[in-house]
C-alpha positions, 0 to 999 in steps of 0.5 A: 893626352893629345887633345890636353897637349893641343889646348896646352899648346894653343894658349901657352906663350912662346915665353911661357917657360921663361915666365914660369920659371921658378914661379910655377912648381910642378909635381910629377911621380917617376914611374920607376922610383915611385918618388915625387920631384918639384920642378920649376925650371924648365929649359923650354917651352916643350920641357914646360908643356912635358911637365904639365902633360906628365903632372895630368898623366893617370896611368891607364885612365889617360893612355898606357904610356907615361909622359917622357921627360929627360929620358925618364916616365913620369905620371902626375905627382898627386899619386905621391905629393898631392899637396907639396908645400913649398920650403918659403914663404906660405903656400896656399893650398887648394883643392876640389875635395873637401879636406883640411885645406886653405880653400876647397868646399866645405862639407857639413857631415855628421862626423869629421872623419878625414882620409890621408891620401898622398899627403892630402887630409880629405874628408870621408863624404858622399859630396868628395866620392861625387867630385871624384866621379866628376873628375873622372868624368867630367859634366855637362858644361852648365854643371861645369860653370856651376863648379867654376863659380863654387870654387870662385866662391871658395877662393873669395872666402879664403881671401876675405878670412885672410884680410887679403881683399875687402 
């Protein structure tokens, strides 16, 4: 959490919270009522660098102590709202595991069988257990790219199915 904290720390602008606000709405999970809250004001700078680090907290894969913020624990929000679909306008959905998403890979299996994982529909597949093992423990920088581009590549393709861009 420190090196995430660092890396945060090193390309967020002094303003970075006045410009996100309410922009960028991000999900965290309350250790103790296990409920799920959207924020997007944030008062400050470090309320906005808190909120990122306890939207990224896995319990126990990244530290034994959830991210305190205004006197509470938080963990990352996907446990409880991977997905949040926000009360305007249309929200574009993404995500690294193929499901039922606006952009994502897209797996070819014999059958269509989806899991309901914290709001999220993601498909039962080979291709989604080897992305978890990879969000787990991330690859090599080269593998890295490749998902990079994969994922340009999704975008691109939700983009152009949308009349967003030619």
């Amino acid at each position: 959490m420190n090196t995430l904290r660092g890396g945060i720390e090193s390309f967020l602008p002094p303003n970075a919270h006045e410009i996100a606000q309410n922009r960028l709405y991000i999900s965290i999970t309350n250790t103790k009522s296990k409920e799920n809250y959207l924020v997007s004001n944030f008062a400050s700078r470090d309320d906005l660098i808190k909120l990122l680090l306890a939207s990224s907290y896995v319990p126990l894969y990244a530290g034994i102590r959830a991210v305190e913020y205004k006197g509470e624990k938080w963990f990352d929000g996907g446990f409880t709202n991977n997905l949040p679909i926000l009360p305007f306008g249309r929200t574009v959905t993404i995500s690294p595991f193929c499901g039922r998403l606006d952009i994502c890979p897209r797996d070819k299996g014999l059958m269509d069988l989806y899991l309901t994982i914290a709001k999220q529909d993601v498909m039962m597949s080979m291709a989604n257990l080897y992305r978890l093992n990879q969000a787990l423990f991330p690859p090599t920088k080269e593998t890295m790219e490749s998902l990079f581009q994969a994922g340009f590549n999704d975008a691109l393709h939700f983009l152009k199915k949308e009349n967003w861009f030619e």
